[in-house]
C-alpha positions, -999 to 999 in steps of 0.1 A, spaced: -620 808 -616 -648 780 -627 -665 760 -598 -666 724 -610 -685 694 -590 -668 659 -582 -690 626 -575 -672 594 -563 -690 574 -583 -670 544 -567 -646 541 -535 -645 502 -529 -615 476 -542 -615 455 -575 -641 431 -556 -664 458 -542 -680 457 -513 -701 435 -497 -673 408 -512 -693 379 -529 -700 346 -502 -683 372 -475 -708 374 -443 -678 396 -427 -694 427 -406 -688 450 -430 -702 429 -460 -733 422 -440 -737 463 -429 -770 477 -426 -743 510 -434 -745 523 -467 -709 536 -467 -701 504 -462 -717 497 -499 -687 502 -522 -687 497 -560 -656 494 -582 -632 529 -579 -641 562 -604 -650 592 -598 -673 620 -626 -661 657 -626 -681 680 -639 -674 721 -648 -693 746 -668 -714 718 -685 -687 691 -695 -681 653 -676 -645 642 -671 -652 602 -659 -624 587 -642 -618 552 -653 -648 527 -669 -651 510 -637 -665 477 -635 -701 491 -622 -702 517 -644 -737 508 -659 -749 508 -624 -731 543 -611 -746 560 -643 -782 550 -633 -777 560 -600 -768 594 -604 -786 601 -639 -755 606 -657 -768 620 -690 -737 624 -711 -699 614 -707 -673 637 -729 -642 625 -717 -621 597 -697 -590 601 -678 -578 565 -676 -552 555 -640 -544 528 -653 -559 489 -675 -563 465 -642 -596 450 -650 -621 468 -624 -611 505 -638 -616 500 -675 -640 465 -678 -668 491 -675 -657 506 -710 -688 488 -731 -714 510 -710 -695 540 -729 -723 529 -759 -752 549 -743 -735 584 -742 -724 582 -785 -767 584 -789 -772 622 -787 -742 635 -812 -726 598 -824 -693 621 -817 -668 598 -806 -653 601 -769 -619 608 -761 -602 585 -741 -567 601 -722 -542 577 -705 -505 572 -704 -492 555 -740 -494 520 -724 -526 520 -714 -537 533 -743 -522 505 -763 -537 479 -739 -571 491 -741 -570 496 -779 -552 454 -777 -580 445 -751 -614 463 -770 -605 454 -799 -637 453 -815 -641 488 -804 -614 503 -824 -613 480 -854 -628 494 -885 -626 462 -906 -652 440 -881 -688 441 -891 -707 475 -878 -723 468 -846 -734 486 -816 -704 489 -799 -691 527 -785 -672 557 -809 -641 561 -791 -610 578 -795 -578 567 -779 -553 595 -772 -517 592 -753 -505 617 -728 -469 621 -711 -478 657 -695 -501 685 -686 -527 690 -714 -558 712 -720 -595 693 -718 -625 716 -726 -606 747 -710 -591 730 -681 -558 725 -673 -554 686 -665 -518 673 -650 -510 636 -651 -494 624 -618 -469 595 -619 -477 568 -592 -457 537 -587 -487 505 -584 -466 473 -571 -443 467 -601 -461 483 -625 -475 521 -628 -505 541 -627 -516 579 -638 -533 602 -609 -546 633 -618 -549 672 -607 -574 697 -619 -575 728 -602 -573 723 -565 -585 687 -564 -559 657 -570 -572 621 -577 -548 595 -568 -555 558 -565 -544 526 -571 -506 535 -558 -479 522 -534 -453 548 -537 -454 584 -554 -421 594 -567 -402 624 -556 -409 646 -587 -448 638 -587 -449 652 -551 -443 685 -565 -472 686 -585 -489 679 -557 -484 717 -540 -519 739 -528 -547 711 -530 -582 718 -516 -587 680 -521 -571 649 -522 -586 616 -526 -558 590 -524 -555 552 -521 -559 536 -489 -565 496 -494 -569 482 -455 -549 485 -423 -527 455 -433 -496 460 -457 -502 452 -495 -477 449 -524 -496 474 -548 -518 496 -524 -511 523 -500 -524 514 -464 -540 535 -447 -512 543 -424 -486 549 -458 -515 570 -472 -521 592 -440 -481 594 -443 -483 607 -482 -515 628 -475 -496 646 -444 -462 656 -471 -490 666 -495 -511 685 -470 -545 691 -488 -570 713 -469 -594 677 -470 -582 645 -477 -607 611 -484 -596 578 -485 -605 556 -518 -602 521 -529 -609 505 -496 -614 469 -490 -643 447 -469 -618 453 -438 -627 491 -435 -656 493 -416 -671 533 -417 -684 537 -387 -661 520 -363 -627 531 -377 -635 566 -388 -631 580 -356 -594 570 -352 -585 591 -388 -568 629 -380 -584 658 -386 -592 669 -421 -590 629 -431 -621 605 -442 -629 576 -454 -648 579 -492 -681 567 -496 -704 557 -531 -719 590 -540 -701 615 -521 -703 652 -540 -683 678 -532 -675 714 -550 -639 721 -563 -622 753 -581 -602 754 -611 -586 781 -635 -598 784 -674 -568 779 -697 -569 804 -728 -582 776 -752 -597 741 -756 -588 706 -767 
């Protein structure tokens, strides 16, 4: 059994948080949980860095932290805040010029290669622009040893990938899980799920329909991800059950996963 590291990198909604022109009392906190950049989280196990999504803020959440390399991305899903961050992917081709494997569901692969298209277009002029390589998934595969299972989420009308390594479970940007993803679900140490604001949305979980999920799923800790500028940390924390939290920029915690017999 490996011991493997997970930094939220990001917990806040597609606008982040503080919300530009907002002088709510959460976007004017002297809290710094209250400081939310763009959702992704960096996993990290016997040497190698999975990233979770290019958010937005990537640039930013690598110089924070001192992220020194990237080897692979699991993508959720192409809404612009989790992959708009993909350009500040150039840094981490320096040390080997080895391109970086991207892993998503076959639509958001296509998008991405659509959208970057200057990224992934060998007949445009050379330029400075990040080695990637784009590769569709539609079940559990092998990444540097580990065993990495794609959850099916439902996101409004459209979909999104979670994912589960080991005993943690990364699930945001969601409004429904389906039946059969539930059961992938089974034994989690972990689970950081969607939880938008108190209100209803068309594309997020609330927090009340995530506390629901999160209590069929029954993870030993569950954190709270995605939130909006109408979560405030330290006033509404206290009403969440036990073993529940709300996500903050930067939290770190330890996870465990098995080895599989060989690597991708």
């Amino acid at each position: 059994m490996a011991q493997g590291e997970i930094i939220l990198l990001g917990t806040g909604t597609s606008s982040g948080v503080p919300v530009v022109g907002c002088r709510c009392p959460v976007c004017t906190s002297t809290d710094s949980r209250n400081v939310r950049s763009r959702c992704s989280a960096l996993l990290s196990v016997a040497g190698d860095n999975i990233l979770i999504d290019t958010a937005t803020d990537l640039r930013q959440q690598a110089l924070r932290h001192g992220i020194e390399h990237i080897d692979a991305v699991l993508y959720t899903h192409t809404h612009a805040d989790h992959i708009h961050g993909i350009d500040d992917l150039r840094p981490f081709n320096q040390p080997s010029r080895a391109p970086i494997p991207l892993y998503g569901s076959a639509a958001s692969m296509s998008v991405i290669r659509q959208n970057f298209g200057y990224i992934f277009d060998e007949e445009l002029e050379p330029g400075y622009r990040p080695r990637l390589a784009l590769h569709a998934v539609d079940g559990p595969f092998t990444l540097f040893g580990l065993a990495v299972i794609p959850i099916r989420l439902r996101h409004g009308r459209g979909e999104a990938l979670g994912y589960r390594i080991g005993s943690f479970a990364y699930l945001t940007d969601c409004s429904a899980i389906p039946e059969e993803s539930f059961a992938l679900l089974d034994g989690l140490d972990t689970l950081v799920i969607d939880a938008l604001r108190f209100r209803p949305h068309v594309t997020h979980f609330n927090i009340a329909q995530a506390l629901s999920a999160a209590g069929r799923i029954g993870a030993r800790r569950t954190l709270l991800t995605h939130l909006s500028h109408e979560v405030d940390h330290g006033s509404h924390a206290g009403g969440l059950p036990a073993g529940v939290e709300f996500a903050y920029d930067g939290e770190t915690f330890p996870f465990s996963v098995a080895r599989a017999a060989a690597n991708d």
